[in-house]
N, CA, C and O atoms as a GROMACS GRO file, in nm:
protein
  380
    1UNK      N    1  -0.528   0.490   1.077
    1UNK     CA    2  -0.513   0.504   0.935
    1UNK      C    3  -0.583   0.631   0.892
    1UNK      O    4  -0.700   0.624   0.931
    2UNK      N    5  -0.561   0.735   0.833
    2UNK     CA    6  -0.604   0.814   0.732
    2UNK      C    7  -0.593   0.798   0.641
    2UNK      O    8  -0.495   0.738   0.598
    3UNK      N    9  -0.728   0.863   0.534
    3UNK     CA   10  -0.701   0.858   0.357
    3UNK      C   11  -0.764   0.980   0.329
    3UNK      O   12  -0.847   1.060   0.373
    4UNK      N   13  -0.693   0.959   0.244
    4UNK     CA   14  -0.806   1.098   0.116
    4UNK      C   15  -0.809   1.037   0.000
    4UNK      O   16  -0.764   0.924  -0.013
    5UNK      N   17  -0.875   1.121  -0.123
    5UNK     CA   18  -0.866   1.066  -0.231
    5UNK      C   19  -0.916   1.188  -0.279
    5UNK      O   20  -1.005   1.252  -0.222
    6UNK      N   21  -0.841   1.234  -0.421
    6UNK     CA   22  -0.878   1.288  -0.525
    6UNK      C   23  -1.023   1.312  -0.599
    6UNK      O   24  -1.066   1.222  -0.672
    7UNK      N   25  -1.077   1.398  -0.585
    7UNK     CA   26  -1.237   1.446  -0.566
    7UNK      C   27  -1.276   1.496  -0.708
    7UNK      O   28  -1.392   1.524  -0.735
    8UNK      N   29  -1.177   1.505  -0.795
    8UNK     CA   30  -1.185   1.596  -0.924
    8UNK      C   31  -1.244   1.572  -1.032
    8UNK      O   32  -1.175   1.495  -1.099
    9UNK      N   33  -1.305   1.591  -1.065
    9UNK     CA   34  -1.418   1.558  -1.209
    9UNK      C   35  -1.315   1.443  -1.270
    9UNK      O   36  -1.198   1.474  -1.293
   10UNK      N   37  -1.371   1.291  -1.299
   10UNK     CA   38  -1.271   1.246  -1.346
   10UNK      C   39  -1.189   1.141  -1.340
   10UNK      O   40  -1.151   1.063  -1.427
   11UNK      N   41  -1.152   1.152  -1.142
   11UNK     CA   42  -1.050   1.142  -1.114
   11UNK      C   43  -1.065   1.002  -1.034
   11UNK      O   44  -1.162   0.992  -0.958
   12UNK      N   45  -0.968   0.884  -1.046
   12UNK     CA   46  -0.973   0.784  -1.004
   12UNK      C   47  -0.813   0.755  -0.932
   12UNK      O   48  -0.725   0.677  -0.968
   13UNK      N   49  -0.816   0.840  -0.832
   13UNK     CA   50  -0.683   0.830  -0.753
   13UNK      C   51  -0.736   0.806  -0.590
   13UNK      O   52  -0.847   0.843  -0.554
   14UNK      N   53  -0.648   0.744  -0.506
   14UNK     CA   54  -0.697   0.751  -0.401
   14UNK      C   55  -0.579   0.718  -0.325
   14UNK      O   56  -0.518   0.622  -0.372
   15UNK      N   57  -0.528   0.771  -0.221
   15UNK     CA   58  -0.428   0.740  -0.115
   15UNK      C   59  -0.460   0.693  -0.004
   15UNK      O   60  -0.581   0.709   0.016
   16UNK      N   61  -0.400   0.633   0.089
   16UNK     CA   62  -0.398   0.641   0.248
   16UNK      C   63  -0.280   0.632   0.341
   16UNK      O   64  -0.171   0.605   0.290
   17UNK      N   65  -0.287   0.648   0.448
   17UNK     CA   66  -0.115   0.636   0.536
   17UNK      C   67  -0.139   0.540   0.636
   17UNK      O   68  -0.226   0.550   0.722
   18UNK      N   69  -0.051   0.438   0.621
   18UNK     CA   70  -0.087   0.385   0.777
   18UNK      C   71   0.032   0.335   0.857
   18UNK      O   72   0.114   0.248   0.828
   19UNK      N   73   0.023   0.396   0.941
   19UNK     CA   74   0.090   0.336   1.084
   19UNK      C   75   0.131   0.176   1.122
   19UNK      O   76   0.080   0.136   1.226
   20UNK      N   77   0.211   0.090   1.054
   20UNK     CA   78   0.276  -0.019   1.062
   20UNK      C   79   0.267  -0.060   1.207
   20UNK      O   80   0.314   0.019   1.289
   21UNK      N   81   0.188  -0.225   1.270
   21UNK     CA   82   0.155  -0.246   1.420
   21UNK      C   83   0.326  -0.323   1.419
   21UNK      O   84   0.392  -0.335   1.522
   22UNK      N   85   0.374  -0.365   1.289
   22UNK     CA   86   0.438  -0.491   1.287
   22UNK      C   87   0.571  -0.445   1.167
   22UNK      O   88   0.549  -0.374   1.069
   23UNK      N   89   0.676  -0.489   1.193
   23UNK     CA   90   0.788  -0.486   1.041
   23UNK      C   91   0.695  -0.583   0.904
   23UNK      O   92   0.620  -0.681   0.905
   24UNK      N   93   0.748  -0.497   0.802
   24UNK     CA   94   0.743  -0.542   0.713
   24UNK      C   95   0.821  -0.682   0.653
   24UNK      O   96   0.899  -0.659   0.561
   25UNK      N   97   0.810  -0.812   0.690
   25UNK     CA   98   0.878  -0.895   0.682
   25UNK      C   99   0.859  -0.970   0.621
   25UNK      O  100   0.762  -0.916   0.568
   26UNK      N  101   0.869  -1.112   0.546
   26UNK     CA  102   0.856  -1.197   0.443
   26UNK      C  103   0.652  -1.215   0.452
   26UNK      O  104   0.584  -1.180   0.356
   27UNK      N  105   0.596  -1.265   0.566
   27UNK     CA  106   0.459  -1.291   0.526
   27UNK      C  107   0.386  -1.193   0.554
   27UNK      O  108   0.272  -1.239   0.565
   28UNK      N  109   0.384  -1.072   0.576
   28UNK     CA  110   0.344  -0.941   0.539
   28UNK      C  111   0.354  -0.863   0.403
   28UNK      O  112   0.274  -0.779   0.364
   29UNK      N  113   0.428  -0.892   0.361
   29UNK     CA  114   0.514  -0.893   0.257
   29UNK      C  115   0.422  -0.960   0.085
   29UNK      O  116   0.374  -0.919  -0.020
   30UNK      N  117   0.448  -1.088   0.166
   30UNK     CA  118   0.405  -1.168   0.037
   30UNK      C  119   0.266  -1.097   0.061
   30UNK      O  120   0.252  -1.016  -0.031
   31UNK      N  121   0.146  -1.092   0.154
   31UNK     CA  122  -0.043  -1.119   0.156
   31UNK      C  123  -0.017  -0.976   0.087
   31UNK      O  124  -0.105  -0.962   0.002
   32UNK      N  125   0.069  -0.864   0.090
   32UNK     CA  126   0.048  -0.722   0.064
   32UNK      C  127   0.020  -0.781  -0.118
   32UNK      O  128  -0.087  -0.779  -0.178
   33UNK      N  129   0.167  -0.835  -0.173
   33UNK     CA  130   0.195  -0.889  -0.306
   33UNK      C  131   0.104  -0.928  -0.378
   33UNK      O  132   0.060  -0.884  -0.484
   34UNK      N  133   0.065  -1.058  -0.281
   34UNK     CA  134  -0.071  -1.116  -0.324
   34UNK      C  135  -0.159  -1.011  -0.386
   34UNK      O  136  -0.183  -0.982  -0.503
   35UNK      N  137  -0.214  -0.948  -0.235
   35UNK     CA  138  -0.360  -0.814  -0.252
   35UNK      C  139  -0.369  -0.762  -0.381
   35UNK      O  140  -0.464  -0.772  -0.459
   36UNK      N  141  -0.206  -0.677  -0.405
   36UNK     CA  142  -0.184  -0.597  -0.475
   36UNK      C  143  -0.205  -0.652  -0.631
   36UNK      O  144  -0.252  -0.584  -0.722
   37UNK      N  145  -0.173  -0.753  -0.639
   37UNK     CA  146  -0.157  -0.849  -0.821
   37UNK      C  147  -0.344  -0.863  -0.836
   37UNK      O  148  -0.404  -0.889  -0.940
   38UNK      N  149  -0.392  -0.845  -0.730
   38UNK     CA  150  -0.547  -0.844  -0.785
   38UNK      C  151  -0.668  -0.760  -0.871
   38UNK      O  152  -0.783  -0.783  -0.909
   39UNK      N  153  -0.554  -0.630  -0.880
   39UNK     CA  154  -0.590  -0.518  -0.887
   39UNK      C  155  -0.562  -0.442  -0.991
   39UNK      O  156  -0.444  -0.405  -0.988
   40UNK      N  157  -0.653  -0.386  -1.127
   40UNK     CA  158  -0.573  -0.347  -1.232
   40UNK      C  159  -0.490  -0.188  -1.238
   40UNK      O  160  -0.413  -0.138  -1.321
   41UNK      N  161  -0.544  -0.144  -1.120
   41UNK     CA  162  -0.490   0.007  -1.078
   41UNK      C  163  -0.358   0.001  -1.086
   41UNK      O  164  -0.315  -0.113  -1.067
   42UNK      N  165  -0.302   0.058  -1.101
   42UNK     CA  166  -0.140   0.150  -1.060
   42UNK      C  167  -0.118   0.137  -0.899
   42UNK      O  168  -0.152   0.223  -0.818
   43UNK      N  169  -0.072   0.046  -0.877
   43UNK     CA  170   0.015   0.106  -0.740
   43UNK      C  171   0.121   0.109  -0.708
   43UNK      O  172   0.216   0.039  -0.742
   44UNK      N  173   0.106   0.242  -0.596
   44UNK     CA  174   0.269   0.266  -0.515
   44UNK      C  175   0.257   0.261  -0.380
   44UNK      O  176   0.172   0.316  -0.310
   45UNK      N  177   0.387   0.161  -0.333
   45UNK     CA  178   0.381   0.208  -0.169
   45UNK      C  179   0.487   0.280  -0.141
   45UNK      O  180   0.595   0.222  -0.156
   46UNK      N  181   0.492   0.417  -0.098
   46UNK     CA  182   0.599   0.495  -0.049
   46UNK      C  183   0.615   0.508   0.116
   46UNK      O  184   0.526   0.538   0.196
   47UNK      N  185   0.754   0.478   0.143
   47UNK     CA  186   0.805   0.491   0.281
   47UNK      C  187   0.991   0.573   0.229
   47UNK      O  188   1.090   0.558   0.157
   48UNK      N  189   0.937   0.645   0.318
   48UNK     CA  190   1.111   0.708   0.384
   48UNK      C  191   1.172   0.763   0.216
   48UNK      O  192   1.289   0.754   0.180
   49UNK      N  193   1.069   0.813   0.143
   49UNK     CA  194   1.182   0.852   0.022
   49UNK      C  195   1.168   0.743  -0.077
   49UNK      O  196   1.211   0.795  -0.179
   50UNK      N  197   1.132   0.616  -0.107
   50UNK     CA  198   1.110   0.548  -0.158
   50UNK      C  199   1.012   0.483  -0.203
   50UNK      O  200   0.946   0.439  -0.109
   51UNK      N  201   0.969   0.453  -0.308
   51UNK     CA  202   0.857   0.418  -0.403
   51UNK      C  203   0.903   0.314  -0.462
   51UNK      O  204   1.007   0.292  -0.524
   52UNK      N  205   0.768   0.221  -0.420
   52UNK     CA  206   0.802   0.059  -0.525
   52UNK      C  207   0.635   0.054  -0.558
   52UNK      O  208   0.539   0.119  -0.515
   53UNK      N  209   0.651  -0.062  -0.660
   53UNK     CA  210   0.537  -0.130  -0.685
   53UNK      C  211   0.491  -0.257  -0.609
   53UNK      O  212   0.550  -0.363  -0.632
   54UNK      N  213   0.371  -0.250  -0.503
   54UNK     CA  214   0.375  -0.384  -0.449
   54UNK      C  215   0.354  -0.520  -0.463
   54UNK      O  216   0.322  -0.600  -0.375
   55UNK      N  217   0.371  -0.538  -0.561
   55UNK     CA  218   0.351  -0.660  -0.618
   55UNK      C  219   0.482  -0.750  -0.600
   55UNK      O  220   0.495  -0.865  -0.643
   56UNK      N  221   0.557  -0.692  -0.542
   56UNK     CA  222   0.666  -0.816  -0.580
   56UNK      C  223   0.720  -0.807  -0.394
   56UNK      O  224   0.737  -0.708  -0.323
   57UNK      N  225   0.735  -0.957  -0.360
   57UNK     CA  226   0.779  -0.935  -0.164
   57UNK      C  227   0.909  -0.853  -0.201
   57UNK      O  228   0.913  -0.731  -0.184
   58UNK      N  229   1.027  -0.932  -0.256
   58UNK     CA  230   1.142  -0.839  -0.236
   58UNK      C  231   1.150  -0.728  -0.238
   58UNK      O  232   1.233  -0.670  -0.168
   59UNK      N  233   1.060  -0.660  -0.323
   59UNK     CA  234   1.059  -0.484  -0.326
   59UNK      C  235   0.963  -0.433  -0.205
   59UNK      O  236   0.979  -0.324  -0.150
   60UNK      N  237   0.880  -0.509  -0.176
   60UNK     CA  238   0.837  -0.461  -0.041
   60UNK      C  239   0.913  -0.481   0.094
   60UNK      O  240   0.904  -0.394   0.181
   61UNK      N  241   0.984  -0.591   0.112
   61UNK     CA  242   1.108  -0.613   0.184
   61UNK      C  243   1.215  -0.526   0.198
   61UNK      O  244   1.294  -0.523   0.292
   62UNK      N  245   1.214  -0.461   0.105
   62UNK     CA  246   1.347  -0.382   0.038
   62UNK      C  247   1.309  -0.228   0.110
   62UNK      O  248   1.400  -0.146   0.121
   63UNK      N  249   1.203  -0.202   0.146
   63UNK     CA  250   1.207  -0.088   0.220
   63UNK      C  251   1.211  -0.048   0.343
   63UNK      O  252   1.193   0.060   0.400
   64UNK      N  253   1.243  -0.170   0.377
   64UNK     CA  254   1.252  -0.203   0.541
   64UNK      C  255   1.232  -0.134   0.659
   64UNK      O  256   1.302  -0.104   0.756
   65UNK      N  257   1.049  -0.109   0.601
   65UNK     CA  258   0.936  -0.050   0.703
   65UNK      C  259   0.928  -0.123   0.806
   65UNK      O  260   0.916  -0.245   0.812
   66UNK      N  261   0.936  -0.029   0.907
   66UNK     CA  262   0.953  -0.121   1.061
   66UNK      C  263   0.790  -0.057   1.113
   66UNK      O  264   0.702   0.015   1.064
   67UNK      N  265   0.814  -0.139   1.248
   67UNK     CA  266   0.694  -0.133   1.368
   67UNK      C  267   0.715   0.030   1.409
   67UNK      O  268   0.811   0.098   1.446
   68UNK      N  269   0.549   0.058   1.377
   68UNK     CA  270   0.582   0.235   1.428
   68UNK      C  271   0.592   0.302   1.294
   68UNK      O  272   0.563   0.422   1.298
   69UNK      N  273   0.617   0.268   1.212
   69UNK     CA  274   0.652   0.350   1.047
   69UNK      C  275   0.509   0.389   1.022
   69UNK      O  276   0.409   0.352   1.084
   70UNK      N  277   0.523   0.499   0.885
   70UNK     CA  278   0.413   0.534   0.850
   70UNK      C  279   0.426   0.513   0.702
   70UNK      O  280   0.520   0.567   0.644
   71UNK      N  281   0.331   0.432   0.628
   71UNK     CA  282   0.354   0.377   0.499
   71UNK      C  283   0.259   0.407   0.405
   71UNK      O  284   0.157   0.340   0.420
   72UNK      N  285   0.255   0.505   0.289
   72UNK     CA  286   0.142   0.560   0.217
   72UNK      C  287   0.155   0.472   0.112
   72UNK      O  288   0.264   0.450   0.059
   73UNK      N  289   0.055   0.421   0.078
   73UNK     CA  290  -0.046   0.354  -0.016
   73UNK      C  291  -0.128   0.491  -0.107
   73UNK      O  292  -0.193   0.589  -0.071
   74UNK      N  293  -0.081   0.431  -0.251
   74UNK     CA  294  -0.124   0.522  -0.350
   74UNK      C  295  -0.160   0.420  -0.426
   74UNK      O  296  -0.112   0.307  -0.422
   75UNK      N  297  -0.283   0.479  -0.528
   75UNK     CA  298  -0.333   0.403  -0.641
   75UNK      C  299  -0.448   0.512  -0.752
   75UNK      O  300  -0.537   0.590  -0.720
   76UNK      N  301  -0.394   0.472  -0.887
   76UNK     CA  302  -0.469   0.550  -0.943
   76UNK      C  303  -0.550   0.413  -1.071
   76UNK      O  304  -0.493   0.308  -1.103
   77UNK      N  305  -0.648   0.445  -1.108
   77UNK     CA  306  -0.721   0.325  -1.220
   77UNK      C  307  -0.846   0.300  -1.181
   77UNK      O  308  -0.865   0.336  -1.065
   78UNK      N  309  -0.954   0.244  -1.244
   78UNK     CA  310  -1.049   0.231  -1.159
   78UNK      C  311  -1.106   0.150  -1.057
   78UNK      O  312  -1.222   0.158  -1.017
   79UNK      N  313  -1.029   0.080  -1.023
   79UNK     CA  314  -1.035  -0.017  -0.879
   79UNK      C  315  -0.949   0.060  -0.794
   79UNK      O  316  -0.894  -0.034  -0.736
   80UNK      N  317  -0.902   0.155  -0.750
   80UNK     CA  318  -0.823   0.243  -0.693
   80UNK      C  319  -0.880   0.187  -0.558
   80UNK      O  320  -0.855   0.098  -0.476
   81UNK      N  321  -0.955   0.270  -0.575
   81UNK     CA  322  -1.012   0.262  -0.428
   81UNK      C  323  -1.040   0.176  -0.316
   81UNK      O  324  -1.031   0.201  -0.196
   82UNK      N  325  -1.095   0.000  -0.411
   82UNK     CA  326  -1.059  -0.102  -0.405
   82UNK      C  327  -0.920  -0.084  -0.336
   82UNK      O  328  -0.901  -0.015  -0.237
   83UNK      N  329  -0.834  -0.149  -0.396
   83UNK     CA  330  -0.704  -0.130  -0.399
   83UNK      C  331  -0.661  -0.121  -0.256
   83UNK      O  332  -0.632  -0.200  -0.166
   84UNK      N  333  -0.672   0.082  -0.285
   84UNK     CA  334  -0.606   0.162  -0.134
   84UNK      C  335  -0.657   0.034  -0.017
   84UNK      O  336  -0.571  -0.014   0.056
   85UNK      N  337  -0.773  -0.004  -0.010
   85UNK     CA  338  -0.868  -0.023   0.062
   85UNK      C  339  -0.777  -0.167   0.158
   85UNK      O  340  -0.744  -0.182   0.276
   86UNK      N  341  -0.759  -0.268   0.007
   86UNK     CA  342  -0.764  -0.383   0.072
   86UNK      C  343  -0.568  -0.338   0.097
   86UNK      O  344  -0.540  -0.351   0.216
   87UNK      N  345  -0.502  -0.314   0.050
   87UNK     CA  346  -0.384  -0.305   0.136
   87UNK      C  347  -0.330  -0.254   0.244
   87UNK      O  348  -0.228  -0.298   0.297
   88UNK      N  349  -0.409  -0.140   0.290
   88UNK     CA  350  -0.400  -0.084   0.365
   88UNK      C  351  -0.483  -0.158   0.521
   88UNK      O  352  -0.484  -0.118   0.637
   89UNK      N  353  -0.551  -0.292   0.448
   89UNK     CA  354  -0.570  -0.354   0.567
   89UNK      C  355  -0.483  -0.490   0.601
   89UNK      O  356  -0.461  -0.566   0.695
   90UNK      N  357  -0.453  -0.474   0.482
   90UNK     CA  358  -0.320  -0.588   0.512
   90UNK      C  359  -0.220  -0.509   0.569
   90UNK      O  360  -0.182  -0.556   0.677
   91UNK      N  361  -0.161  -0.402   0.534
   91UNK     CA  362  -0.013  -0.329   0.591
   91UNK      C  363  -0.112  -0.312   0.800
   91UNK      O  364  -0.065  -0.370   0.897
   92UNK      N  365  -0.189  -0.258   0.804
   92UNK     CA  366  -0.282  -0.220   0.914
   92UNK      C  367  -0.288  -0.374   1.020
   92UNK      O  368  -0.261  -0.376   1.140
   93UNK      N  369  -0.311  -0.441   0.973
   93UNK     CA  370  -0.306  -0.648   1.046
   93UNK      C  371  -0.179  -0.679   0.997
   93UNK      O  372  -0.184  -0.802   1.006
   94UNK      N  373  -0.074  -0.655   0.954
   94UNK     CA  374   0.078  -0.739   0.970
   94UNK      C  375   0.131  -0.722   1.119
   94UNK      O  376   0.142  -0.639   1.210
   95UNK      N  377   0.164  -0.891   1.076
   95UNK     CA  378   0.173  -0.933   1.244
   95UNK      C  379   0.338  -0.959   1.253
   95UNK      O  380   0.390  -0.992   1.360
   0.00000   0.00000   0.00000
């Protein structure tokens, strides 16, 4: 996994990329959903050209990130970082 995050006087953004062990499939899916509804930040997960909000399984389903993919996690608000943090260990452990 790599991240960065936005350093700028201010600034409450934070990204990361991670390397999928597993497809994105219904109970990967939902714990991401779950994570994500905890969180008052803005998020996006972008794969392959496409941007959703993860909160909902079907739209995370819908991008049909496979084993081997690389899946960036964005979030801006002030739990951002939070956020990046805990999904990116859920997308990182989908089994």
């Amino acid at each position: 996994m790599s991240a960065s995050s936005d350093t700028s006087p201010g600034a409450t953004g934070h990204e990361a990329a991670v390397v999928l062990p597993a497809n994105l499939h219904a109970r990967p899916a939902g714990q991401l959903a779950r994570a994500a509804g905890q969180f008052s930040s803005t998020i996006e997960l972008d794969f392959n050209g496409k941007t959703i909000n993860p909160t909902g399984v079907l739209g995370v389903m819908g991008l049909g990130a496979t084993a081997g993919s690389t899946v960036t996690v964005r979030a801006t608000g002030p739990d951002a970082h939070d956020a990046v943090a805990a999904l990116t260990d859920v997308l990182a452990n989908a089994e």
